[in-house]
C-alpha positions as CSV (number, residue, x, y, z in Angstrom):
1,X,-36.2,-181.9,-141.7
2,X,-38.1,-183.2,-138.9
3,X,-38.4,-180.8,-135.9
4,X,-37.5,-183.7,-133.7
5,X,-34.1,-184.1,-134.8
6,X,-33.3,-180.2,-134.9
7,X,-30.9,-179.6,-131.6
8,X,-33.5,-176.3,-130.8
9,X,-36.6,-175.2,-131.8
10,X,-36.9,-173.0,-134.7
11,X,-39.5,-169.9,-134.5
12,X,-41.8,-168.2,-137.6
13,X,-39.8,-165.2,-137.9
14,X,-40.2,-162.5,-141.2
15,X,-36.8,-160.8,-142.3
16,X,-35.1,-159.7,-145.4
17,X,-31.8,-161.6,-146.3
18,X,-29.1,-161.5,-148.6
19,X,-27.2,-164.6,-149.7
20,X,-23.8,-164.5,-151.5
21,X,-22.8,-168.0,-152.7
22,X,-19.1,-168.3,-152.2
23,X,-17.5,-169.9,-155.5
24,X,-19.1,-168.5,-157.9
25,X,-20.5,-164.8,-156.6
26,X,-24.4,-166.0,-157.1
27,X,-26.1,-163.0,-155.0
28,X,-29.9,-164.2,-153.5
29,X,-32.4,-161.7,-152.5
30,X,-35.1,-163.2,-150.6
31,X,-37.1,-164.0,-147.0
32,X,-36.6,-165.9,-143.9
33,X,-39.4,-167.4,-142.6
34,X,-37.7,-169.0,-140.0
35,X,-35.2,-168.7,-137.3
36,X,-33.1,-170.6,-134.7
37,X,-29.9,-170.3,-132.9
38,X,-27.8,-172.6,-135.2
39,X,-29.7,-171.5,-138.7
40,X,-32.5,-170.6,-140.6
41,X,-35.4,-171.7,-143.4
42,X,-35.4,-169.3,-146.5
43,X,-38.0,-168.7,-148.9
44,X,-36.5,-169.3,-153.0
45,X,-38.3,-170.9,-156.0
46,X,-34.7,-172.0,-157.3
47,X,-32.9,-173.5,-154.0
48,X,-29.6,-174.7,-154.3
49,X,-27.8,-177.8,-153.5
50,X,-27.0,-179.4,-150.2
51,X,-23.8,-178.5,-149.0
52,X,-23.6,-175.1,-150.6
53,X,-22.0,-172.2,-148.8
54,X,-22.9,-169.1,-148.7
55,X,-22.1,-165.3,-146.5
56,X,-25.8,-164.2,-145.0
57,X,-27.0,-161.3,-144.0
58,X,-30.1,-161.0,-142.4
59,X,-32.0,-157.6,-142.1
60,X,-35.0,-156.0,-140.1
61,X,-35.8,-152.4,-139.7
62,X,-33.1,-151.8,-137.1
63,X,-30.6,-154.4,-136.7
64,X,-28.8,-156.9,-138.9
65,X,-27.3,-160.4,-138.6
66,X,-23.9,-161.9,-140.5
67,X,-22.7,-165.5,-140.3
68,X,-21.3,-168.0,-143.3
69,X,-23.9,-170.5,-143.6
70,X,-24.3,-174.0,-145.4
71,X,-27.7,-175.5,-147.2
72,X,-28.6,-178.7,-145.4
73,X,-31.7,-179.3,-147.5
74,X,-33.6,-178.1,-150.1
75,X,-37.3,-178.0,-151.3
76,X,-38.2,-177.2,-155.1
77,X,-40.0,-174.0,-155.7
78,X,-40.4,-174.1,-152.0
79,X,-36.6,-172.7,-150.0
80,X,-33.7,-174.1,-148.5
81,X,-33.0,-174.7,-144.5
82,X,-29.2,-173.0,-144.0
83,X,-27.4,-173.8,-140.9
84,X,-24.9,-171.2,-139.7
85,X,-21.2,-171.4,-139.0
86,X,-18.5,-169.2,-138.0
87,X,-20.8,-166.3,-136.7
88,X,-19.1,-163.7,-134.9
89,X,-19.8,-162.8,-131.4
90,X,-20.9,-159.4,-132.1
91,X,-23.8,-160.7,-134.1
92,X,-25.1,-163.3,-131.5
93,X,-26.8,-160.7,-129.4
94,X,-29.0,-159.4,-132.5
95,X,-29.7,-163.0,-133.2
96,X,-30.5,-164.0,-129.5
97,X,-32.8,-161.0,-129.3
98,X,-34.5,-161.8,-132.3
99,X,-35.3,-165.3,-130.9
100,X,-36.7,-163.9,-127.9
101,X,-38.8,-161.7,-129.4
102,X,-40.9,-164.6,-131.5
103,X,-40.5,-167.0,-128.4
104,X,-42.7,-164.6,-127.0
105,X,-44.8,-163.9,-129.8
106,X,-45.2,-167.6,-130.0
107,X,-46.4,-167.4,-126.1
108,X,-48.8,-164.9,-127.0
């Protein structure tokens, strides 16, 4: 996807993540490589289709991140760009923070 069309930027970011696709229980152990407020790019040899959902949970050493998210593309033996959806309010502080942190790594 080209970073023109994304609605804001998306930042290098390094975090564990758990995916749990929806219909049929397919559980994804992986990285995020990068991050933005409305989704994220994930690192998989085997991405799955466009338009699958899955529950996400994204982990660093101290905090974590939840949200239902959606695969708007993928790239063989490369990963998958998810956008999220539904995401709580309790968890948009963690994400926020997170994306202030590699703003200003990316300032640096």
């Amino acid at each position: 996807m080209d970073q023109n069309r994304r609605r804001v930027p998306r930042f290098p970011f390094a975090a564990s993540v758990e995916l749990l696709e929806q219909k049929s229980g397919l559980k994804i152990k992986t990285r995020v490589t990068e991050l933005s407020l409305y989704g994220c790019y994930v690192q998989t040899t085997d991405p799955l289709p466009q338009g699958t959902i899955f529950a996400v949970k994204i982990f660093t050493d101290t905090e974590y991140f939840e949200s239902h998210a959606t695969v708007v593309y993928a790239q063989p033996n490369r990963g998958m760009g998810l956008t999220f959806h539904d995401v709580k309010p309790y968890f948009l502080p963690v994400l926020k923070g997170w994306l202030l942190s590699a703003l200003q790594a990316v300032q640096h």
